[in-house]
N, C-alpha and C positions, 0 to 999 in steps of 0.2 A: 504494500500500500504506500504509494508517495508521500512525503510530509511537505508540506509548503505554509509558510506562516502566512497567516488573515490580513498584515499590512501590506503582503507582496499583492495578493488578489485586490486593494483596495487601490492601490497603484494603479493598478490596468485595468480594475473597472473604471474609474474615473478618466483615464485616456480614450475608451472605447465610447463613452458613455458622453466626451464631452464634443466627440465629433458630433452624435446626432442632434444633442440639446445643448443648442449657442448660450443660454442663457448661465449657466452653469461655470462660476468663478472658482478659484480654492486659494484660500489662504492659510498659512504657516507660521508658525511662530518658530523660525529661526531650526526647523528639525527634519526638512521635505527630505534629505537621504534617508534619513531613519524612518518619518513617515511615507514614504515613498512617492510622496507629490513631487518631487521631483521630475519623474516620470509625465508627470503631467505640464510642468515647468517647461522640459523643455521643449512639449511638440508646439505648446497654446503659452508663448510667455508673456503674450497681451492679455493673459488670464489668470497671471500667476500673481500671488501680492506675497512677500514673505514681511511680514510684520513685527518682524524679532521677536528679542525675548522678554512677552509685552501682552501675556493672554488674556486680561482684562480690555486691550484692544482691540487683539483679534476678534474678542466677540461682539464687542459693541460696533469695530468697521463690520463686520458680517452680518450685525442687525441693518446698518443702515445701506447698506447694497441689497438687502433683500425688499426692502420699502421700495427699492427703483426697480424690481422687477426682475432682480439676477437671482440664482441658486446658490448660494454662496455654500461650498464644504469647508468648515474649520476645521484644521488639524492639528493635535497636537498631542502629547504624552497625555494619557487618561489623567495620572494624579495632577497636572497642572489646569487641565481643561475643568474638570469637575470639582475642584480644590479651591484652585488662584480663581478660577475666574465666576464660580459660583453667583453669585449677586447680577454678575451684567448675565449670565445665563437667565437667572430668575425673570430679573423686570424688563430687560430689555430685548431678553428674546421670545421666553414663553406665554409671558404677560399678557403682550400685544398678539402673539403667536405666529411671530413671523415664519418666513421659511427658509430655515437656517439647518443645515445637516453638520453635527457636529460630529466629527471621526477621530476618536481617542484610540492613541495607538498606544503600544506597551503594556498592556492593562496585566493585573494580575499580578501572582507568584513569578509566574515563567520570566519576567521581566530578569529572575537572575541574578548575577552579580549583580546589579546595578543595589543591590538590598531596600530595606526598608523604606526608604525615603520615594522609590521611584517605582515601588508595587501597589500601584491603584487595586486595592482589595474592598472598596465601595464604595465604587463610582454609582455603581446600579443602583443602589439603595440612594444615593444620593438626588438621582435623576428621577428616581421613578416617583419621587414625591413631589417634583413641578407640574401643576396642571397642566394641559397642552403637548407636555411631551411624549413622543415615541421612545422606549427602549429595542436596541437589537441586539443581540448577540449571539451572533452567528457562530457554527460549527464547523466550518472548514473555507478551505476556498471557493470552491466552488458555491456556497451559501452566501458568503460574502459579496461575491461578485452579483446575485440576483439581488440582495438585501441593498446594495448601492444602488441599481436601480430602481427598484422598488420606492428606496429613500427619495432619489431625484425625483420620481411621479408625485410622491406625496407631496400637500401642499400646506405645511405644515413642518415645526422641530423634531427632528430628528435628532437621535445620540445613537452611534454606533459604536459599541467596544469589539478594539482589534488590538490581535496578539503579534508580537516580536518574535516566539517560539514555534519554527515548523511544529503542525500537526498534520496527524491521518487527513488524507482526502476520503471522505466517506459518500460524497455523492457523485452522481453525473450527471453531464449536461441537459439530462430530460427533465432532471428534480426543477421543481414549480415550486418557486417562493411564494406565500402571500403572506404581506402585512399581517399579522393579526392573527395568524395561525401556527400550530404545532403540531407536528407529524409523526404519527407511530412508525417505529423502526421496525420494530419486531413483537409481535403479536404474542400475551400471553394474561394468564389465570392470576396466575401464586400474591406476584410485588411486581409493583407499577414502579420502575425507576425512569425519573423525570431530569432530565440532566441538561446543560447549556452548555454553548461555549466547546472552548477545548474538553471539557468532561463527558460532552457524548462519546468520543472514541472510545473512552474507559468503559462507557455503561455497554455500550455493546460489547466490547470485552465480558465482560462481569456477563451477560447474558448466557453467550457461551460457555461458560465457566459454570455456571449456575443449570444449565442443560444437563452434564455430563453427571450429577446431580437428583436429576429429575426434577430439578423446580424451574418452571416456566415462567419467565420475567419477562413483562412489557415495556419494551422500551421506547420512552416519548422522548424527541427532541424536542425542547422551547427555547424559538431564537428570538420571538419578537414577547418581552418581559412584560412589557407595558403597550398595547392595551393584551390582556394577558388571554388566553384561548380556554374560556370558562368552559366550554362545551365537551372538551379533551379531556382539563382536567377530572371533572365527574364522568366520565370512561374510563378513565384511567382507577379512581375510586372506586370500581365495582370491584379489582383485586384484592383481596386481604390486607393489605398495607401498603404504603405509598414512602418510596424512598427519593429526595432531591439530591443531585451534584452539583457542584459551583465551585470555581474558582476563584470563590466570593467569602469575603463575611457571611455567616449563616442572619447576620441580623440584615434583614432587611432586602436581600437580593432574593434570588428565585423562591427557595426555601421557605421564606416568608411570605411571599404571594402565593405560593402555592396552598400555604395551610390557611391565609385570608380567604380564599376560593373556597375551599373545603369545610373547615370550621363553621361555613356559614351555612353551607350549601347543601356538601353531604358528608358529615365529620366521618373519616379511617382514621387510622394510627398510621402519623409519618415521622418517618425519622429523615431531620436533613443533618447531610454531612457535606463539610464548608470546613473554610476558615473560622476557628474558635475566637474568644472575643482575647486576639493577638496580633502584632503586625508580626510583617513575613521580617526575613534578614536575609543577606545574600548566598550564594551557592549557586550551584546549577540548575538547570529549573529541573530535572530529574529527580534530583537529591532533594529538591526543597516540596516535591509535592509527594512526596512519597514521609519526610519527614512531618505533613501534616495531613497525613494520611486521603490523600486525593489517590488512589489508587485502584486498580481492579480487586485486591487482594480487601479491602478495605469495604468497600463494594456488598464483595462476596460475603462478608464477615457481619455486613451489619443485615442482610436480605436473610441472613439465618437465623439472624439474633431476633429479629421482626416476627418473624413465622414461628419462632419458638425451638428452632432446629437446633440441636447440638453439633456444634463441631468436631 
């Protein structure tokens, strides 16, 4: 299975994407190699703005080029986009509810060495409480690239979280994105594991792991958080228990919208497993997601614990 990280597909979607829609600007805060608007830079540089290192700008110019009719994509590292620039996100983009796509790259654990300071572990929680806005976050490139367009068509804020860290390509070209939905992978009875992000790979892992076993796990991808795919998750709640993955804070990101959903609607017993209430610190992103237990093995362990199964 190829790994290609989610900022490379966000790259070449926004090149492919800005030949057909003229209206569609992107600006940077001083990082387009790493976020890979670069790429964009240099086919369309009457289209590029790099705004330094200055994200409280970036989004307030991004607010006021979308009032003149452009698509403005802001990019920038997740913890500066949803952190530094929170406030002009709030009033001056989702307020008014402009149409602003905001593309936070580096997001997460996997960010790596770069440690604690530069691992957005809740951005999504952060975002998913502005009215007005869209959460995404996609699980491979290939999702990526349909979620960027998708993002363009909407006419409205967007936030997309994208990864630094190749992951599994898990779809092809025929998979159909839509806004606002979430798509069963793999069909099953037992535990409903709900996963995002780079952690769908895992949960289909864990699926098969969990086969060879006899317990038949359904696996839901949800890449669009916010507005969240009500209808799925109560399918998903017919199984005996319902397990989340995130490369998140368990406060506040999938996990927690998943049980808002349920709790109200049609209460199981779910167990999410995240990020504890800790920041990450540096290392490999292997070593650091396995040290807080984002794994398949981890997975396995908590889908038996759920069911009652001894190990």
């Amino acid at each position: 299975m190829p790994k290609i990280a989610t900022r490379e597909a966000y790259g070449e979607a926004l090149t492919e994407i800005g030949e057909k829609i003229k209206e569609i600007v992107v600006l940077d805060a001083d990082l387009s190699k790493s976020t890979k608007t670069s790429v964009f830079a240099k086919k369309f540089p009457e289209r590029f703005f790099n705004i330094g290192i200055a994200e409280q700008n970036l989004m307030g110019i991004a607010a006021g080029l979308a009032t003149c009719g452009k698509i403005p994509f802001a990019s920038t590292f997740a913890v500066f986009a949803t952190g530094r620039a929170f406030e002009q996100i709030r009033n001056s983009i989702c307020y008014p509810k402009l149409n602003v796509k905001i593309a936070a790259s580096h997001a997460g654990l996997t960010v790596g060495e770069d440690g604690a300071t530069h691992q957005s572990i809740e951005d999504i929680a952060l975002m998913r409480t502005l009215p007005n806005m869209v959460v995404i976050n996609p699980a491979d490139a290939v999702e990526t690239k349909k979620a960027i367009y998708a993002a363009a068509m909407y006419n409205g804020p967007v936030y997309i979280r994208l990864g630094r860290h190749p992951v599994d390509v898990i779809f092809d070209e025929s998979y159909e994105f839509q806004l606002g939905k979430g798509i069963v992978l793999r069909e099953g009875k037992d535990v409903a594991i709900i996963a995002t992000g780079v952690m769908v790979a895992e949960a289909l892992k864990a699926h098969e792991e969990l086969k060879k076993e006899n317990i038949h796990a359904m696996v839901v991808n949800i890449s669009t958080i916010k507005p969240i795919d009500k209808e799925l998750l109560l399918k998903a709640a017919d199984c005996k228990a319902v397990i989340t993955v995130e490369e998140h804070t368990i406060y506040g990101g999938l996990g927690s919208a998943v049980t808002e959903v349920l709790s109200e609607e049609k209460p199981v017993l779910v167990k999410r497993i995240g990020i504890e209430d800790t920041f990450g610190e540096s290392g490999k992103p292997e070593e650091l997601l396995k040290k807080y237990g984002l794994t398949v093995e981890r997975i396995v362990c908590e889908a038996k614990k759920i069911l009652g199964i001894k190990g």
